[in-house]
Kinemage of the C-alpha trace (Angstrom):
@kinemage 1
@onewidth
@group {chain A} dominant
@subgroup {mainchain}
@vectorlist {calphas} color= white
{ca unk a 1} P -12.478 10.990 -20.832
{ca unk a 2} L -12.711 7.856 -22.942
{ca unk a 3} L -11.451 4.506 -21.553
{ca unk a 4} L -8.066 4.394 -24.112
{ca unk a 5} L -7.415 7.890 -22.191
{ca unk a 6} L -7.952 7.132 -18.726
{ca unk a 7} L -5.787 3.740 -19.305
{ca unk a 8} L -2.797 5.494 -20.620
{ca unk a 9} L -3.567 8.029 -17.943
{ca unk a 10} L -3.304 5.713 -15.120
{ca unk a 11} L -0.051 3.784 -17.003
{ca unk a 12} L 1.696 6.935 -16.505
{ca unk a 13} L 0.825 7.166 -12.913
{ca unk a 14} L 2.782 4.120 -11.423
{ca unk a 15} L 0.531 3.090 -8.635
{ca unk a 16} L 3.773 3.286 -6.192
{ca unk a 17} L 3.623 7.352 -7.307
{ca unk a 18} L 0.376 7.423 -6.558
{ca unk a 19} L 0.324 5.866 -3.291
{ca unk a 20} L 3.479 8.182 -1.888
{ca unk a 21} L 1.551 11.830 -3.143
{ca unk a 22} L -1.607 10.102 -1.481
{ca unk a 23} L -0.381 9.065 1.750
{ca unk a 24} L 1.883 12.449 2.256
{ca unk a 25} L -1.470 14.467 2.324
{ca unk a 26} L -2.920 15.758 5.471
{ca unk a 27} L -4.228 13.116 8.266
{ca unk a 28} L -4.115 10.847 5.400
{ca unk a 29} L -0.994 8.541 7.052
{ca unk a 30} L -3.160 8.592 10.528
{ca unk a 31} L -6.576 7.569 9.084
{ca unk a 32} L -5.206 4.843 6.915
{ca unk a 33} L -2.971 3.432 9.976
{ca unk a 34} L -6.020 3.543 12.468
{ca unk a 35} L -8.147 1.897 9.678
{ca unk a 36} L -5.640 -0.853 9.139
{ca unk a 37} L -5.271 -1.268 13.137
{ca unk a 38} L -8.513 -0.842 14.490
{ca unk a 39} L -10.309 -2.727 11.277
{ca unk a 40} L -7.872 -5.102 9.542
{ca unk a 41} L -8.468 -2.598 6.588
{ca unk a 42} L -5.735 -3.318 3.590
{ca unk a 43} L -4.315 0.095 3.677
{ca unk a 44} L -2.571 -1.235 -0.144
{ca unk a 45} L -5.649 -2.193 -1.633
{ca unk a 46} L -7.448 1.014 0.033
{ca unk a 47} L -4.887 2.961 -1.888
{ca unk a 48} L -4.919 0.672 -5.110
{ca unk a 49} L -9.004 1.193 -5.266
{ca unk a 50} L -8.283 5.020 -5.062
{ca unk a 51} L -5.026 4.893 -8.072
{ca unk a 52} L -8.226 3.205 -10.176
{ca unk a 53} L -11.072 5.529 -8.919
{ca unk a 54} L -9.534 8.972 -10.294
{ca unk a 55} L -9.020 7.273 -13.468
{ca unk a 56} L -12.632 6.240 -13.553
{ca unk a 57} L -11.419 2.650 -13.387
{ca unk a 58} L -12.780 0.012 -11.081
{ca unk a 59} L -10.965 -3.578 -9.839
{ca unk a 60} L -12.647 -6.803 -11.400
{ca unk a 61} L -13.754 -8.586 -8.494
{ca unk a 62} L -12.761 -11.883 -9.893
{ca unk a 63} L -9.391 -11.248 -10.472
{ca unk a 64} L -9.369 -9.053 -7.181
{ca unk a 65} L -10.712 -12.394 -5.286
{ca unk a 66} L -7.791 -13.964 -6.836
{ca unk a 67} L -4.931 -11.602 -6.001
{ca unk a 68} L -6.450 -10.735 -2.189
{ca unk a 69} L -5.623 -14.826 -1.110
{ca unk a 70} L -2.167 -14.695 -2.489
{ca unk a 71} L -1.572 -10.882 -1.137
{ca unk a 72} L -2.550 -12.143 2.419
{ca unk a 73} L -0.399 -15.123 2.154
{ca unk a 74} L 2.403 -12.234 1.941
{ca unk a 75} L 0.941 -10.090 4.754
{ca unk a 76} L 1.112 -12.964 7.057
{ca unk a 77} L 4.711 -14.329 6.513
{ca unk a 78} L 6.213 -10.694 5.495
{ca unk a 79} L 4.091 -7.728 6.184
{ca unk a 80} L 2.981 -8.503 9.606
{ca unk a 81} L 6.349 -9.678 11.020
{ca unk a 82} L 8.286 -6.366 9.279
{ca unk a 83} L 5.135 -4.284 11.429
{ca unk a 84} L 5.942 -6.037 14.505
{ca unk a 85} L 9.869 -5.465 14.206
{ca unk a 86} L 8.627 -1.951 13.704
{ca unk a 87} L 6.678 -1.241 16.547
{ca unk a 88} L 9.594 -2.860 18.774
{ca unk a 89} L 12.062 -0.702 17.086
{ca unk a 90} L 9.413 2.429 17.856
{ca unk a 91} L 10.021 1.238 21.274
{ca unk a 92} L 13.533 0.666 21.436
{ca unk a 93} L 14.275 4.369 19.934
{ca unk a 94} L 12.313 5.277 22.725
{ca unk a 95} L 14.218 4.647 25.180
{ca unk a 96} L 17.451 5.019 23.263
{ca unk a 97} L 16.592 8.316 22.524
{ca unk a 98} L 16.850 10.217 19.337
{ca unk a 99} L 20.723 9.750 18.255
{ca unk a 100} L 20.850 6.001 18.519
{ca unk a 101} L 19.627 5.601 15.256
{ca unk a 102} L 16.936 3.154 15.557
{ca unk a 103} L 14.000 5.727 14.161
{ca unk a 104} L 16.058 5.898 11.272
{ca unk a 105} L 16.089 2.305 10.605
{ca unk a 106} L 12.777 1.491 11.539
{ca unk a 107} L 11.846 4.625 8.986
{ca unk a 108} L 14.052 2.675 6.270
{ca unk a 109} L 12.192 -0.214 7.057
{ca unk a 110} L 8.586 1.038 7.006
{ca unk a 111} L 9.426 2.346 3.883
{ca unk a 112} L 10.688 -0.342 2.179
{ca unk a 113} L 7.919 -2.930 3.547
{ca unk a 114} L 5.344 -0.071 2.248
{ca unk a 115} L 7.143 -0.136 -1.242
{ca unk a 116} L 7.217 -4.365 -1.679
{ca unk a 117} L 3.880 -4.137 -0.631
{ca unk a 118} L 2.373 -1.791 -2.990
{ca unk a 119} L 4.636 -3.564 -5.626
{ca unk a 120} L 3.657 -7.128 -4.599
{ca unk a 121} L -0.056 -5.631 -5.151
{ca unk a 122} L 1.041 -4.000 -8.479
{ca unk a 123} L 2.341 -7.099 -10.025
{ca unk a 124} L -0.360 -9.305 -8.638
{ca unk a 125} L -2.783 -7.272 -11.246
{ca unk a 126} L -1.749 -9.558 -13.919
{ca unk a 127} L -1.348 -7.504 -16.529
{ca unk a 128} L -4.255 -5.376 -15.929
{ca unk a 129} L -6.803 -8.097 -15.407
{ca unk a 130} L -7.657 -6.624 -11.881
{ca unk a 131} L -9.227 -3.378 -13.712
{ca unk a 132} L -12.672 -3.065 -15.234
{ca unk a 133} L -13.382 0.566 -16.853
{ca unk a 134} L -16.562 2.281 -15.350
């Protein structure tokens, strides 16, 4: 596949698409959470590296350097306070059992941190200056 192919290729593959068929496959949810818990692994940029990897693309490490310090500026003030709401929510529905509700919001709200994550790391490619072809 030539590069013009595998770009227009991965343009039609929204990396939000990608990351939702991805993380829906077996034990893939599990091993990504563990990594991110156990490690500090960036379970968006894990799945960004993969979006470019199947298109025989690969991140440019300068503009990567770049967009990692202002992507960590969000984990801290958004990311990490939405996954500790979470986990007290987890807790909370818990006890509350399962009619109360609470799974279903904290479900809403996993989702919707996952999805302003991968976009926040989507539009902090620039324009595509984060990819170099292979």
């Amino acid at each position: 596949m030539d590069n013009s192919t595998r770009l227009k290729a991965l343009q039609q593959d929204s990396l939000w698409a990608f990351a939702l068929r991805f993380y829906a496959l077996p034990d893939v949810e599990p091993a990504l959470l563990r990594l991110q818990d156990e490690e500090s692994v960036d379970v968006c940029e894990v799945l960004f590296h993969s979006w470019l990897f199947i298109y025989g693309l690969e991140a440019n490490p300068q503009a990567l350097a770049i967009e990692r310090r202002e992507r960590r500026r969000w984990q801290t003030d958004i990311t990490a306070v939405l996954r500790q709401l979470r986990q007290a929510l987890k807790q909370d529905a818990v006890r509350a059992g399962a009619d109360s509700g609470m799974a279903e919001l904290r479900n809403t709200i996993k989702k919707q941190s996952c999805w302003l994550s991968v976009k926040t790391f989507n539009a902090g490619r620039n324009g595509g200056n984060a990819m170099n072809r292979q």
